[in-house]
N, C-alpha and C positions, 0 to 999 in steps of 0.2 A: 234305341229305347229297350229297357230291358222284358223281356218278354215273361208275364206271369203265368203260372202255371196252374190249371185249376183241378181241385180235385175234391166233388161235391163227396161226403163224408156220407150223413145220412140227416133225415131227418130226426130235428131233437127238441125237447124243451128247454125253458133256459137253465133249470137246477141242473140236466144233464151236462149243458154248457160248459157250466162251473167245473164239476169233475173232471172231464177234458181237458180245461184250461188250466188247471192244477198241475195235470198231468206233464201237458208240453211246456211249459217254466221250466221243470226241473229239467227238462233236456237241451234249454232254447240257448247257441252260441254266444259269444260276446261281440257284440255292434262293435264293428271297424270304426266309427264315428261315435265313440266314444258316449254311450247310452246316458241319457238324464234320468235322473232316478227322482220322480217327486215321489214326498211324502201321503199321509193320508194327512187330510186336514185336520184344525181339528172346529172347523168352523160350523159342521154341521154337527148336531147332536141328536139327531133322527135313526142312526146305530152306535149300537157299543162300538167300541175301539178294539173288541176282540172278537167281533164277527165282522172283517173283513170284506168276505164274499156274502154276497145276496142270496137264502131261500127263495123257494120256490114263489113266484109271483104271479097270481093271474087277472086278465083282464076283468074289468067292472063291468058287469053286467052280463059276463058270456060263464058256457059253462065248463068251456076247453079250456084249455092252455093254449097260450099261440108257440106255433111252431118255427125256427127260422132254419135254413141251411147255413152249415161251418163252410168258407173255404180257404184252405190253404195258399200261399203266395210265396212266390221266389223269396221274397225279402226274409221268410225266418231262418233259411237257413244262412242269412248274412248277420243275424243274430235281431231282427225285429220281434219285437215283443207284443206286433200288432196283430189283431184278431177280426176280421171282417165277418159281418153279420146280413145274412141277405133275410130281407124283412117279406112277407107274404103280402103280394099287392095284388088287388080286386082286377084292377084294368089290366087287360092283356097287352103286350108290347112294353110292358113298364116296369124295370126292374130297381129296388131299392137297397141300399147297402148300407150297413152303419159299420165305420172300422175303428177299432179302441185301441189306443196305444196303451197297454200295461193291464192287470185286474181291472172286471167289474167292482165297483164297490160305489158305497153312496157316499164315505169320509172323503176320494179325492176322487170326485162324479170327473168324467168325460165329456168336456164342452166342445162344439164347433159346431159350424152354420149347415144348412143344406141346400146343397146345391143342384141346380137341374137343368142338365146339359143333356146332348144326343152323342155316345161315345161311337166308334167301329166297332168293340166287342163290347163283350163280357169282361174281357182281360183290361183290358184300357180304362174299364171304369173300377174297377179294383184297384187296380196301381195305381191312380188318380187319391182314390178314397186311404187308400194305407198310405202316401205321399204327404197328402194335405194332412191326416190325421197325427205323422209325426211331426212334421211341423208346426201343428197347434200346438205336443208336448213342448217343444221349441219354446214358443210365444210363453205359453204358461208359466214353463219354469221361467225364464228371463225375469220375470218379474215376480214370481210365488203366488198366482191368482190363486192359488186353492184347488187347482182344476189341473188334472192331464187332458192329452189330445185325444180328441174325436172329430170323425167329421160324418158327416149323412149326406150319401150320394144317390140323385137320380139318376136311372139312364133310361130314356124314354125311346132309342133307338130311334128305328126309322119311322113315328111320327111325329106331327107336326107339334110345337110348343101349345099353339094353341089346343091340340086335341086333348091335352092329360088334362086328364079329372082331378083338378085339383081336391072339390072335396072329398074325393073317396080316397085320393091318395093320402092326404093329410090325414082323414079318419085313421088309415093305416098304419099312419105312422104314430100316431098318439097311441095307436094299441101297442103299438113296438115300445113306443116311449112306457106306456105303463107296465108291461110287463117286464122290463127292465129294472125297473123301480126306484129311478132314482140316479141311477150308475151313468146315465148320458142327460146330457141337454143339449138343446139347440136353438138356433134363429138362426135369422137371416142369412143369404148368400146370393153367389150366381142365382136369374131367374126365381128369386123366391124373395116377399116382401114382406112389409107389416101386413095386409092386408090377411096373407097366407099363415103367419103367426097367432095374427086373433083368430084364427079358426082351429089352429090348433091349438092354440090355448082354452077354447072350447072344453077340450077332450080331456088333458093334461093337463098339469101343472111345471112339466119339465121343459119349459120354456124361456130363455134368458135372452130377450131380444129389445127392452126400453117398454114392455106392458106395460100400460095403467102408468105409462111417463113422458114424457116430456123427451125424452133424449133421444137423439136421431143416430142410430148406433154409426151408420153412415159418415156423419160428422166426428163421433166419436173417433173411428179409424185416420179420419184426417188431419184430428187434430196430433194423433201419434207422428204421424207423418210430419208435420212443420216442427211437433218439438225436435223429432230427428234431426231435420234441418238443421234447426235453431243450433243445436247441439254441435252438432258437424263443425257449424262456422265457428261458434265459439272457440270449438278446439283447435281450429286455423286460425284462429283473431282475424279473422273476415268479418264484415259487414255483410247482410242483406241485398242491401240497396247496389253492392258492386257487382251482386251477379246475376245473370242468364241463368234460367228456368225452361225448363221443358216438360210439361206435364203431356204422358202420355196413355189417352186415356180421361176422357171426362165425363162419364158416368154419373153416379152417385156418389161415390168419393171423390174421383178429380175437381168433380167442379167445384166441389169446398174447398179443395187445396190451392186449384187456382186464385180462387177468388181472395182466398186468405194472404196468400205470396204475394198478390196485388196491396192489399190494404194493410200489410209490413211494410210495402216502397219495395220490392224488389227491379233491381235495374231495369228486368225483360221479363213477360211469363208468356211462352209460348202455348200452344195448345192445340193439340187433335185428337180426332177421334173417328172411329167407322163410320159416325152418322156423323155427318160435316157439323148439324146445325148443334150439335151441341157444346160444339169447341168454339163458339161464340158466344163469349164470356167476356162481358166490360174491363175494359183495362188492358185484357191480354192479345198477343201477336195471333190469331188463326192460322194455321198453316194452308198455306193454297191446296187445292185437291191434287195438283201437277208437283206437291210437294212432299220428301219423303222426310219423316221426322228420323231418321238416321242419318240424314245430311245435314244435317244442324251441327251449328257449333255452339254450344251451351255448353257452364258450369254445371248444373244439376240435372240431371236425366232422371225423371217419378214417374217411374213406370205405373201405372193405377189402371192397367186393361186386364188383359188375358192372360195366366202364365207363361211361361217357354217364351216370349218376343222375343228375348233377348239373344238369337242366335248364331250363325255361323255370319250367314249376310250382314246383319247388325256389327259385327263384330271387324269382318272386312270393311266397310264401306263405313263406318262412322267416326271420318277422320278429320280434326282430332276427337278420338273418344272423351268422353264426358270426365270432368276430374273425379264428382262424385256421382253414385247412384243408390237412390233411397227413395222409396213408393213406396204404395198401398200393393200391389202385384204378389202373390205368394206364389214364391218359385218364379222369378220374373228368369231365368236362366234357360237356354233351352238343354245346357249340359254342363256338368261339372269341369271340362275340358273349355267351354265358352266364359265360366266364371272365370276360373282360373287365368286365362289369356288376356280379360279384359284387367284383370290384379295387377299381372305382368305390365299391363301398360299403367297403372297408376291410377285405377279408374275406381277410388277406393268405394265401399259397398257397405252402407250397414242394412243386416239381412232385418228381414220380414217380422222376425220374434223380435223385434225393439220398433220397427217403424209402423208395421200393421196390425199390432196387437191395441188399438183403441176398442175395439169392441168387445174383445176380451175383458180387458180393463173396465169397462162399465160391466160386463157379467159379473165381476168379481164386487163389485159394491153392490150391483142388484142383489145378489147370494147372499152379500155379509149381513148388507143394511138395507135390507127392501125397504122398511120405511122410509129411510132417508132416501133412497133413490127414488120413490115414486112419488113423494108429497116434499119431503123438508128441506131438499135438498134444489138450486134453477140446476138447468140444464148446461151451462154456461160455466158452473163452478164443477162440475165432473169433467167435462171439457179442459175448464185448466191445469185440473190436477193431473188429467191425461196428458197433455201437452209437458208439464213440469218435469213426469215422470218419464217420459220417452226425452224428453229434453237431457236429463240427467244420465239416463241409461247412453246414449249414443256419447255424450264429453264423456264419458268413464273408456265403452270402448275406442274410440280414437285415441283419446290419451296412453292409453293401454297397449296399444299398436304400434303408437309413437307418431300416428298420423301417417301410417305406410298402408296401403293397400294389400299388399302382400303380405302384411300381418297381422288380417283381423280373423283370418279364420282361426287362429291358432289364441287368439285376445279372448275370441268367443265366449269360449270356456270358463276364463276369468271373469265371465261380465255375469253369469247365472246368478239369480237370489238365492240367498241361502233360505234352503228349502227347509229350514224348521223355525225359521221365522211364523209368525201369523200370516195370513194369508192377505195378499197388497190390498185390498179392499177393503178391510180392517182399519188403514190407517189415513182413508176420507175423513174421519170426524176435524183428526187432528189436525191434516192439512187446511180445513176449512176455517180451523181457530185459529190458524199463523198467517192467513191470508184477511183477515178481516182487523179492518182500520174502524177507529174512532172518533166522530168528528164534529163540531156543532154543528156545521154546516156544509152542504153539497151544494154545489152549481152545476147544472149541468148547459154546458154550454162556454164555447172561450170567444165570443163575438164583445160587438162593445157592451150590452145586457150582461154578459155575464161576468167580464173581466172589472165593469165599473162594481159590481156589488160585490168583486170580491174585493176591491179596495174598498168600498163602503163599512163593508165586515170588521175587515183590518182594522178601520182606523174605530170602529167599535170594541175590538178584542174577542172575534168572534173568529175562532180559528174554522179553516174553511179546507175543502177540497174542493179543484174546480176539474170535473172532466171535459176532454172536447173529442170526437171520435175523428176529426180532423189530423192532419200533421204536423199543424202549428197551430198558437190563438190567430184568432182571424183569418181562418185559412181562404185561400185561393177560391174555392169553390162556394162558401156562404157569401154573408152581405156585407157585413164587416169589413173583408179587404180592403186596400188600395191606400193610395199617396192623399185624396183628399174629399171629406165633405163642406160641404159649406155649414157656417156658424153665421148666424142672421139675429136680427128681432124687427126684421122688417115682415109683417106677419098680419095677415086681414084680420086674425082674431086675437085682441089684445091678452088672451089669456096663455098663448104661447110667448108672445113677446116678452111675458112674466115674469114666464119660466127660464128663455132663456139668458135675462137678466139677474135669475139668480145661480141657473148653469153657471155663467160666465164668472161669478165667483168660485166657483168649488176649480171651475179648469186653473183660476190664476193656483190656489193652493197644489194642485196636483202637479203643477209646472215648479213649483217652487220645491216640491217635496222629491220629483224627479230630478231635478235638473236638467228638464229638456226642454225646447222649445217645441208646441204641440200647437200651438192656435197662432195663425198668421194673419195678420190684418190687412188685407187688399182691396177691401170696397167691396159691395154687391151692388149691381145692378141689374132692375126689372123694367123690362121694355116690352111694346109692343103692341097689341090690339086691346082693346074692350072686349075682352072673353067673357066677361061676369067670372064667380069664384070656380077655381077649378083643386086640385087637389094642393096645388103649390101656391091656392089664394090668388091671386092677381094684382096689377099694379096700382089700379083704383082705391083696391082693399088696403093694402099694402101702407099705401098713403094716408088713406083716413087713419089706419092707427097709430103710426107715426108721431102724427098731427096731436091725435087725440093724448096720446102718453106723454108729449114733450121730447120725443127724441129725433135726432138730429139728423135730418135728411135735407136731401136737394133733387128739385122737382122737374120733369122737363115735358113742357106742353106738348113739342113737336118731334120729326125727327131730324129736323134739320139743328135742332138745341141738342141733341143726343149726339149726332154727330160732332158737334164745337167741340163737345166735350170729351167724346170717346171718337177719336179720326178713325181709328182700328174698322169701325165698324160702319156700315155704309146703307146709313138710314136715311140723307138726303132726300129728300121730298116725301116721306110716307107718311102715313099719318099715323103715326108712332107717338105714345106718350111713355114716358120712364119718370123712376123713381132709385132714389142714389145712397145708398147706406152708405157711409165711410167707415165707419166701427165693423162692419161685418168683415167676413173674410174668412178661409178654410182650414178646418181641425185637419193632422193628418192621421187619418184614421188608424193602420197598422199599425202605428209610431202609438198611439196614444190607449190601445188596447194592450200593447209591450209596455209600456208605463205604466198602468192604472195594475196590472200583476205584478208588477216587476218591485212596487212599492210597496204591494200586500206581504211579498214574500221578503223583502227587507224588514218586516218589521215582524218577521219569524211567525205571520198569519196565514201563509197561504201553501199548500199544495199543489201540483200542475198535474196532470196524467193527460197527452193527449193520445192519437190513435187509440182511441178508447171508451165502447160505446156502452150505456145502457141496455141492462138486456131483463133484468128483470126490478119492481118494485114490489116492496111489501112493508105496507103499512100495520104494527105493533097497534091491538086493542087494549093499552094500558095509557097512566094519566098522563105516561108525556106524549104519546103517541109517536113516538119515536119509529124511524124508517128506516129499513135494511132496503138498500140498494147492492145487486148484484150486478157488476160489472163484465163486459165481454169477456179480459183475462180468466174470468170466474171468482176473484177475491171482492170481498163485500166491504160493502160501506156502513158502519150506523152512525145515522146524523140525528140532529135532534129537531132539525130545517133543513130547508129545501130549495133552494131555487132556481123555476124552469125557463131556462133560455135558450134553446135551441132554433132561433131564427126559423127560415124555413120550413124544417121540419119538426115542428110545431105539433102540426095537425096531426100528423103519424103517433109524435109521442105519445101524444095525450089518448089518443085511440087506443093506441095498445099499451098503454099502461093504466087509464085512470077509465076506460070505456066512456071519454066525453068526446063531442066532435062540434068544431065549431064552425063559424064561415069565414075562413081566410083561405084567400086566392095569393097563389104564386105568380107574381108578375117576370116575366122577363126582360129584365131594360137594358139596352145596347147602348154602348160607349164606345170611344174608341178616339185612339189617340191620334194627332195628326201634327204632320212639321212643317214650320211654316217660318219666313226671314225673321230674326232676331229682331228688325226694325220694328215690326208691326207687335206695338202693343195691345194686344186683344186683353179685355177685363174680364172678372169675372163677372160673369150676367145669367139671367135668365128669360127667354124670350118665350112670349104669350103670343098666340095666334087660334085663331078660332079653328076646331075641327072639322075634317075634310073624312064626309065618311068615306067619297068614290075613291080618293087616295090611300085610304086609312092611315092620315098623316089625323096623329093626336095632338100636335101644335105646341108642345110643348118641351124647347129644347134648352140645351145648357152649356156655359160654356166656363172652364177655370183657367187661369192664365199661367205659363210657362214656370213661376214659380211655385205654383202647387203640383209640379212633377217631378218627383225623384228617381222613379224608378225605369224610366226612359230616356234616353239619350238621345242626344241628334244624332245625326250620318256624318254631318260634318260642319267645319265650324262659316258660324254667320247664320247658323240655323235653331231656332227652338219648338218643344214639341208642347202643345197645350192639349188639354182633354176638353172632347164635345159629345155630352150623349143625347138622349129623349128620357122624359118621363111617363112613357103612355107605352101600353102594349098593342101591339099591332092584332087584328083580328085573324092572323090566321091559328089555326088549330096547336102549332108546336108552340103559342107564345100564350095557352091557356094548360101548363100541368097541373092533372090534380095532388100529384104528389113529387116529392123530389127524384123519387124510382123514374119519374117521368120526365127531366128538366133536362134539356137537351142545352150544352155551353155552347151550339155552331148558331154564328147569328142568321140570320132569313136579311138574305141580299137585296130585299124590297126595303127594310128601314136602313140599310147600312145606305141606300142611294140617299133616303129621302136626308139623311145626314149629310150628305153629300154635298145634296142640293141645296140643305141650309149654308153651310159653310162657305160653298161659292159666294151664294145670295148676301152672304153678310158680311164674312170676315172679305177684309183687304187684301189685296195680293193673292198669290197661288201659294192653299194649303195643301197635300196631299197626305190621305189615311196611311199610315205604317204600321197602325195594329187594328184591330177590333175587337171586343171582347162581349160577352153576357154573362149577367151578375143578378141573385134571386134576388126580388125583394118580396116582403112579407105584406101583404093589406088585407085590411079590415071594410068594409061596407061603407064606413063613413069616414075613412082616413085617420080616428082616433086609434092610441096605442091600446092593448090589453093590459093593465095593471092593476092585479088583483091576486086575493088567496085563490085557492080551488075549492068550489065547495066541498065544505063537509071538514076541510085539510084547512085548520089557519095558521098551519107554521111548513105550508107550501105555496107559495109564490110563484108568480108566474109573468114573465115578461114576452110579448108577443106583438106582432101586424105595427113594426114601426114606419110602414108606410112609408120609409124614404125619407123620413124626419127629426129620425129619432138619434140620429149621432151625435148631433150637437150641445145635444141635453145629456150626455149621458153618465157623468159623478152625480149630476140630480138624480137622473134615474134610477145609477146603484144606490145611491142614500135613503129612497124609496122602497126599493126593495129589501135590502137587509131593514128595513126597518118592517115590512109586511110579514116578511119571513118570521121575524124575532117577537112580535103581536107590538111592537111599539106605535103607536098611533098619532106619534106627533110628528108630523110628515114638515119637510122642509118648502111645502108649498100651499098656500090653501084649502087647496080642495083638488082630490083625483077621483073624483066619483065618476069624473065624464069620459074614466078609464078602465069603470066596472068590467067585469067579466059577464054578471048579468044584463047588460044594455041590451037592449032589441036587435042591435045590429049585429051581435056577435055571435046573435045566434047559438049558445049553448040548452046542447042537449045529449043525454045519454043515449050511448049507442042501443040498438037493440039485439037481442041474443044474435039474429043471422049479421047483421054488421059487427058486432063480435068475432065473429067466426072469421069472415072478410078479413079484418083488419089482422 
């Protein structure tokens, strides 16, 4: 390490400063690494363009000048143009440093965070501060923020972190910051947070860290970080999903980067950190504590810890070295001999000024367009422009290189902005007008609620986006999934049986307009005890409507008549009664949410975005009241409708977007598939038995026959595999989340028996379980669905708590919705009133300011 030399000058003011620094220019060498020359901006207009250098400044409210000490550093004579500034700090033991790469001046100020670490010297924290500080010029130019390098160093030596004063140090520094005037800004870093920014923002104004915003500069860096990625692979024609991750480091930045690598589908994202518990992050691999993250075999090494990791042992011992390396880390190297060596082996690098300048990148909009950056602008669309732009900067340099390792140092150079451009910050307005869609109508949600209304839409001429923050429509993880719900109008309450008599037209058209087959006719049957109604009605109910509407069943008094009829099943002597739809039978659900889009977008109405979540809304006070929706990418939406289908998490949305909170409970309900001899025709049925609170058996199981499974296969042949779940959550504590952050998909080995124990009990022959699964479903109080506007909003719609019910209906239900959505009120059913928003049971009501804050 190269050793600094120090050499305190005298004490001076800062106008003396200037004279000095005049001075040593005209003598200062030329940088072997070939010097960036930025510009002066011309973004601020607070000085002429021909006073350069800052007069004399002094503190508010004092009657001195503050003083700083010059000192001098090895690096000018290697031709650095850097100038360290030791700032006068209160607390004893505490020394602070501000270092500039290039002139004071306020047209191209000096950005960089402050950091505050305990170095061994004096010298150590200099070469630190003049290091970091050229590499901010770095970051800067790469992109043309407006801004050269600065960085602000603490060295609090040998006391404890806890012990520095942070207010008196900050006071400090805001005096340094004002008597500078303008020529430096700062936030965040090492040890220093928002909490420490609004204090300094207190004093100063020379502060660029997300004030009075929304923006997590944190995030912002990470998102630099994946567009790097992003960029990388594109320039390889790689995929995501084919590679190995290694986040090293998860902090404040890693763990966003993690978590982002994850919810792209990355193959693997591994993760450590000094404090174990923070590298436990959903999704991703932890590395064991007995484990060294340079013994990994990963495609991308993000280094996002400490500078220097990256050294001689790393370099020996991490074999094979990593293809690419690209983090949040500044100076992740520990020597230009360790860069260099791992180049050698292919381990291509794009540096720090392209992948860790996202907080830069939000200083440079804070600077241009504070307004937009504190109110007009979500957090989320700064975010993407950051991600677009480091996305683009990393394909230019790989392309540039040729995709060689070995060739990006020398690409580098070619990848700078041209530094008389405007300043990158400047040109958010535009990126936010090329990223912003136009559209009657938003769905959010790709479950069967959202993909039925957006054929509903379609077949009205209501062009539509539909987002889903999923991987696919109906993804894995909501309620939507799977091979099959039952389609019935065997139903205690005649006014479902209605409904699904007039469902059952809209499926035949969708099957017609598809060309697929989606509704399968296999009979339902309801068996079992005199439970009285339970959420699935019961077999008494079931019958009386039957009876009452004229439709076509078969009765069975006993269970020994239930067995005549169904052998499969081994109800002999119980006193069992059933009830026998023929007409019924199961929609297959995944199939039919892929249709009900698939037809939208055929007929040139529909949009898809999935992995793609809601991040902000904003409802327009004019006569259409039209909605800008800002999506996770950061590009907007304006719709002119709306409709909320977010299954599940329902209750979240609405929270934090519209401040209502209602009362729906996430149930957990277990299924799971089991294989069993092709001979034994098991039907599909539903079995009623009264509840056992000592067992916490809810009595109400299910069972669909071999032909309502596609997506499982036997082991071998003479064998088939039918699906058996429960409709009742078990009372222990993981099978009550109050939100989906909470929904645990490992089943609880108590109802996977009592499953068990039914299938013995009932089905014929020896079945055995080959899967298990858990699957959210959404309920309401009283087992009715939510279909209604939102108050206040009648051209936003909202489907919700389908209870388990609601699949079978579900072209009705889009035809419902887009028609809520659209204010049309001639509904394809009598009456949905008994699906208010307002009912008793649904419990609406606005959050208060503290559950505000909460949610």
């Amino acid at each position: 390490m190269m050793k600094i030399v120090l050499s305190v000058i005298s004490l001076f003011t800062f106008s003396d400063f200037v004279v000095r620094q005049q001075q040593q220019q005209a003598i200062v060498a030329v940088n072997a690494f070939q010097p960036i020359v930025v510009r002066p901006s011309t973004a601020s207009s607070s000085t002429s363009s021909t006073n350069k250098l800052l007069p004399r400044h002094r503190i508010p409210n004092t009657n001195n000048n503050l003083e700083f000490e010059i000192h001098n550093h090895q690096y000018e004579k290697e031709g650095s143009q850097t100038t360290v500034l030791e700032v006068p700090v209160r607390q004893n033991g505490v020394r602070m440093y501000i270092a500039k790469d290039g002139t004071f001046d306020t047209q191209c100020p000096g950005n960089g965070g402050m950091r505050l670490l305990s170095y061994p010297s004096k010298d150590h924290a200099i070469e630190d501060a003049v290091r970091l500080a050229e590499g901010m010029t770095r970051k800067h130019a790469m992109y043309n923020t407006g801004f050269s390098g600065a960085k602000l160093v603490v060295d609090y030596g040998s006391l404890d972190l806890k012990d520095v004063d942070r207010e008196i140090l900050l006071v400090d520094c805001a005096h340094a910051l004002q008597e500078l005037g303008g020529s430096i800004y700062t936030g965040c870093d090492i040890n220093t947070h928002d909490e420490d920014m609004e204090i300094l923002a207190r004093h100063t104004p020379y502060v660029l860290a997300g004030m009075n915003s929304n923006v997590d500069t944190n995030k912002a860096t990470a998102m630099s970080v994946i567009g790097s990625i992003l960029g990388i692979l594109e320039s390889q024609k790689e995929h995501i999903q084919e590679n190995i991750f290694l986040v090293q480091g998860c902090g404040k930045v890693g763990t966003h980067v993690a978590k982002e690598l994850v919810r792209l589908g990355a193959k693997e994202v591994m993760t450590c950190d000094l404090n174990p518990s923070n590298a436990a992050i959903q999704g991703c691999t932890k590395l064991n504590d007995n484990e060294k993250w340079y013994h990994q075999d990963v495609d991308f090494l993000v280094p996002c810890a400490n500078s220097l990791a990256i050294n001689d042992q790393v370099l020996t011992e991490m074999v094979p070295p990593p293809r690419f390396i690209v983090g949040a880390t500044n100076q992740p190297y520990a020597s230009q001999s360790v860069r260099a060596a791992f180049d050698a082996k292919g381990s291509l690098h794009v540096p720090e000024s392209i992948s860790s300048a996202g907080a830069i990148l939000a200083d440079s909009i804070e600077w241009t367009n504070p307004d937009l950056f504190r109110g007009g602008a979500a957090p989320s669309q700064v975010y993407g422009w950051i991600q677009d732009l480091a996305h683009a900067k990393a394909y230019e340099l790989c392309q540039k290189a040729g995709n060689r390792a070995d060739c990006i140092l020398r690409a580098i150079h070619q990848t700078y902005a041209n530094q008389e451009d405007d300043p990158i910050g400047q040109s958010f307005p535009q990126w936010i007008a090329e990223n912003t869609k136009f559209v009657d109508s938003l769905i959010v949600g790709g479950g069967m609620a959202g993909t039925a209304a957006a054929y509903a839409n379609a077949k009205a001429g209501i062009k539509t986006l539909l987002v889903e923050q999923g991987d696919s429509l109906a993804p894995k993880c909501a309620s939507s999934n799977g091979d099959s719900r039952m389609y019935r109008q065997m139903y205690s309450n005649p006014f479902f049986s209605k409904m699904q008599t007039a469902a059952l037209e809209q499926w035949k058209c969708l099957e017609k307009e598809s060309g697929e087959k989606l509704l399968h006719q296999n009979g339902l049957l309801f068996y079992g005890e005199d439970t009285g109604e339970t959420v699935e009605g019961s077999v008494q109910g079931a019958r009386d409507t039957m009876k009452e509407l004229g439709l076509p069943h078969e009765y069975f008094a006993t269970g020994d008549d239930i067995h005549k009829k169904f052998p499969a099943l081994k109800t002999s002597g119980t006193p069992y009664s059933g009830v026998y739809e023929e007409t019924a039978g199961h929609v297959r659900s995944s199939a039919a949410c892929a249709a009900m889009a698939r037809v939208a977008k055929a007929m040139g109405k529909l949009d898809i975005l999935t992995k793609c979540k809601v991040t902000d809304i904003r409802i327009k006070d004019d006569e259409n009241k039209s909605i800008d929706v800002i999506l996770e990418d950061g590009s907007m939406v304006v719709a002119n409708s709306m409709i909320v289908a977010p299954g599940p998490w329902t209750k979240q949305f609405l929270q934090e977007h519209f401040n209502l909170d209602l009362d729906l409970d996430i149930w957990r309900i277990h299924w799971a598939h089991y294989e069993i001899d092709e001979s034994i025709n098991v039907p599909q049925c539903f079995f009623f038995r009264k509840e056992s609170e000592c067992r916490n058996d809810g009595g109400l199981y299910y069972c669909f026959p071999a032909t309502a499974t596609e997506s499982r296969k036997a082991s071998s042949h003479g064998k088939n595999i039918i699906k058996v779940g429960v409709d009742f959550k078990s009372t222990q504590p993981a099978d009550e989340p109050a939100t989906m952050d909470d929904f645990s998909y490992e089943a609880i080995e108590q109802v996977l028996e009592m499953m068990d124990g039914f299938v013995a009990e009932h089905l014929k022959g020896e079945a055995i379980r080959v899967e298990d699964c858990v699957s959210p479903y959404t309920m309401t109080n009283d087992s009715y669905f939510i279909m209604d506007t939102l108050p206040g909003h009648s051209n936003i719609a909202l489907f919700s708590g389908g209870s388990g019910r609601a699949f079978k209906f579900a072209p009705l239900l889009g035809d419902c919705l887009s028609r809520l959505a659209s204010g049309n009120t001639n509904f394809p059913i009598e009456d949905i009133s008994c699906f208010s928003i307002n009912r008793p049971a649904v419990g609406l009501r606005k959050l208060t300011e503290d559950q505000q804050e909460f949610a």
